[in-house]
N, C-alpha and C positions, 0 to 999 in steps of 0.2 A: 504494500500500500504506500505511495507516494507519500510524503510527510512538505507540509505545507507549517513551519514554524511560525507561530505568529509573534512579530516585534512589537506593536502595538496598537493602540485602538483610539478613536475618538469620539467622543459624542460631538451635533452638532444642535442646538435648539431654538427656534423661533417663533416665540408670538405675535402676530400682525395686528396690532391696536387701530391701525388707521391706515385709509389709501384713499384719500382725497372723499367728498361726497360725505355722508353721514357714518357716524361710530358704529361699526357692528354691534349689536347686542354682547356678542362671546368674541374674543381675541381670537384669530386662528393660529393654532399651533403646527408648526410641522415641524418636523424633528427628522435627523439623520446620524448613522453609526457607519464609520469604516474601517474595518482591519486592512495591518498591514500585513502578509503574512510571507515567505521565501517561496519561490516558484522553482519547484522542484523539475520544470522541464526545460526552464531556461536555457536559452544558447543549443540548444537541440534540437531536432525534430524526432516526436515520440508520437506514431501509430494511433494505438486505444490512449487515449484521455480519461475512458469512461468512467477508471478506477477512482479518480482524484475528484469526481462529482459525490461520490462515495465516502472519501477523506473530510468532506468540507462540510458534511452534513450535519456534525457538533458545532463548526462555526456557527454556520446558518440561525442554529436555533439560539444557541448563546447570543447573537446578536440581536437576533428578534428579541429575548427576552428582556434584554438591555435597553433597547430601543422602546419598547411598549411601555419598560419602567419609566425610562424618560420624558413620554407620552402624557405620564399621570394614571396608566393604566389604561385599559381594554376601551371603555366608554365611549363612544365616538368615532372610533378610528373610523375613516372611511376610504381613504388614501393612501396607494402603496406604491414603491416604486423601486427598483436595485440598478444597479451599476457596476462594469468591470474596469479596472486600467491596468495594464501591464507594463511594466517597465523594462529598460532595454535587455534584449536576450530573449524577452515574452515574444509571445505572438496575440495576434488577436484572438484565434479559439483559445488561448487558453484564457482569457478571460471570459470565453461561453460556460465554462466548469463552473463558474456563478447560480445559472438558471437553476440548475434543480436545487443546489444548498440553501441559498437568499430567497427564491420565488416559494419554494415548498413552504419550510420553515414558517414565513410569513402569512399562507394559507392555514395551515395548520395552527396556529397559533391564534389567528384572528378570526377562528369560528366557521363561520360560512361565507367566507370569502371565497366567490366563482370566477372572477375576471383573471383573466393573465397578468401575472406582475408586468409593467413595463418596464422596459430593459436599455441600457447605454450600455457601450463598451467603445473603449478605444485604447492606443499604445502611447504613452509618455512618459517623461521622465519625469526626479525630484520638480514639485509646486505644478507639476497638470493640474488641471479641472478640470469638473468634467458636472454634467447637469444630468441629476437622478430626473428623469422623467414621471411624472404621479398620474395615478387614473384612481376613478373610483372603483373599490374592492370587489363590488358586483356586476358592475354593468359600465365595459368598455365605449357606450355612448353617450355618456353623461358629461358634458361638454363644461360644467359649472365643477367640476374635479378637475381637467387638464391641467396641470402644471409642472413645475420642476424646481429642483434644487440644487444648489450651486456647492460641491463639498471639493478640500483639496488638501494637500496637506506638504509643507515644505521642504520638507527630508524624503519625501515617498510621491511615486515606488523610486526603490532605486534600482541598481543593476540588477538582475534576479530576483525581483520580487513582483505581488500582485498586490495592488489594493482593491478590496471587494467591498461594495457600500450598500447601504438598505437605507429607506425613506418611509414614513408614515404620513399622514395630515391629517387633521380632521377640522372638517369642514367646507366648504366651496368656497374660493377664491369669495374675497373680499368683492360686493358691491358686483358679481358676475351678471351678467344680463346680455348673455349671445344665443340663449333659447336652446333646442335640443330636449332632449329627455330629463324632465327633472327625476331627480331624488325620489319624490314621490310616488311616481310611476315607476319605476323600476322593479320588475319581476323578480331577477336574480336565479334563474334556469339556465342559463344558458350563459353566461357571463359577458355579453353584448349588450342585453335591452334586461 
C-alpha cells in the first residue's frame, strides 16, 4: 500500500456578514481543510493508482471530521466541494486519487448527501491556489449554491508532494437572485434536481 505521509494541515474559515444590498439574516459560513501529504508516485510513472484511493480513505474522513467541527457541526451544511494540486514530480491523475477519499468521506458523513462533490485539480508548486468549486449537497442544479473557495498554502506542495483540500458552506450565496431551482424544490433522487 502506497504511504502518503502527511506534513501538515490547515483549516481555513469564513463568515460572510455582508455583500452590498441588505444584512442577511445568518452570516454564511464556509469553511475549508487541506493536507499536505508526500506523493509517493512522484517523478515516476506508476500503472494502477487504484491502490492509493484506498490509502487516503483515513484522510478523507479525518478531514471531513475536522472540517464539519469547524462548520459548528452537521446543521446546515448544504455545500460541498474538494480539490487536488500536485507538486513538481506529480502529475495531474495523481491528484484524481482525491475523488473517492475527499468526495466519499464527505457523502458519508453528511447524511444524505446525493450530488457529486465538485472537483478542481491542477499541478503547482510552493503558494499555488487553486479554487475549491461548491455545489449544493443534493441537487447539482441549484444555481443559489454555485461557488468557490480560494485555499493555498506557502511552503506547499512542494517537490513530491500532494495537497488534497475539502470545502463545506452553508447557505446560498449572499443576496443570490439568478433563478434556477430553488432549495425548496429540490427532490434529492437523483443528485441533479
Amino acid at each position: 500500500m502506497p504511504e502518503f505521509t502527511l506534513r501538515k494541515t490547515m483549516i481555513f474559515i469564513e463568515d460572510i456578514h455582508h455583500d452590498g444590498g441588505p444584512a442577511p439574516t445568518l452570516p454564511r459560513r464556509r469553511a475549508a481543510i487541506v493536507a499536505v501529504v508526500a506523493n509517493p508516485y512522484a517523478g515516476r510513472y506508476v500503472e494502477d493508482l487504484q491502490p492509493g484511493m484506498e490509502a487516503l480513505k483515513p484522510l478523507g474522513l479525518m478531514m471531513t471530521d475536522r472540517l464539519i467541527e469547524a462548520m459548528g457541526g452537521l446543521d446546515g451544511i448544504d455545500g460541498y466541494g474538494k480539490a487536488g494540486l500536485a507538486g513538481e514530480g506529480g502529475e495531474l491523475e495523481h491528484t484524481a486519487l482525491w475523488h473517492v477519499p475527499g468526495g466519499y468521506a464527505m457523502r458519508a458523513r453528511l447524511g444524505e448527501a446525493k450530488a457529486i462533490v465538485p472537483s478542481a485539480m491542477k499541478v503547482g508548486g510552493p503558494g499555488t491556489r487553486i479554487d475549491i468549486p461548491l455545489g449544493h449537497i443534493n441537487a447539482a442544479y441549484v444555481r443559489s449554491h454555485f461557488d468557490a473557495m480560494e485555499v493555498g498554502l506557502p511552503d506547499a506542495p512542494k517537490a513530491g508532494e500532494l495537497l488534497f483540500a475539502l470545502a463545506m458552506s452553508r447557505g446560498a450565496r449572499i443576496h443570490n437572485r439568478m433563478g434556477g431551482l430553488a432549495v425548496s424544490e429540490v427532490t434529492g433522487l437523483d443528485g441533479l434536481r
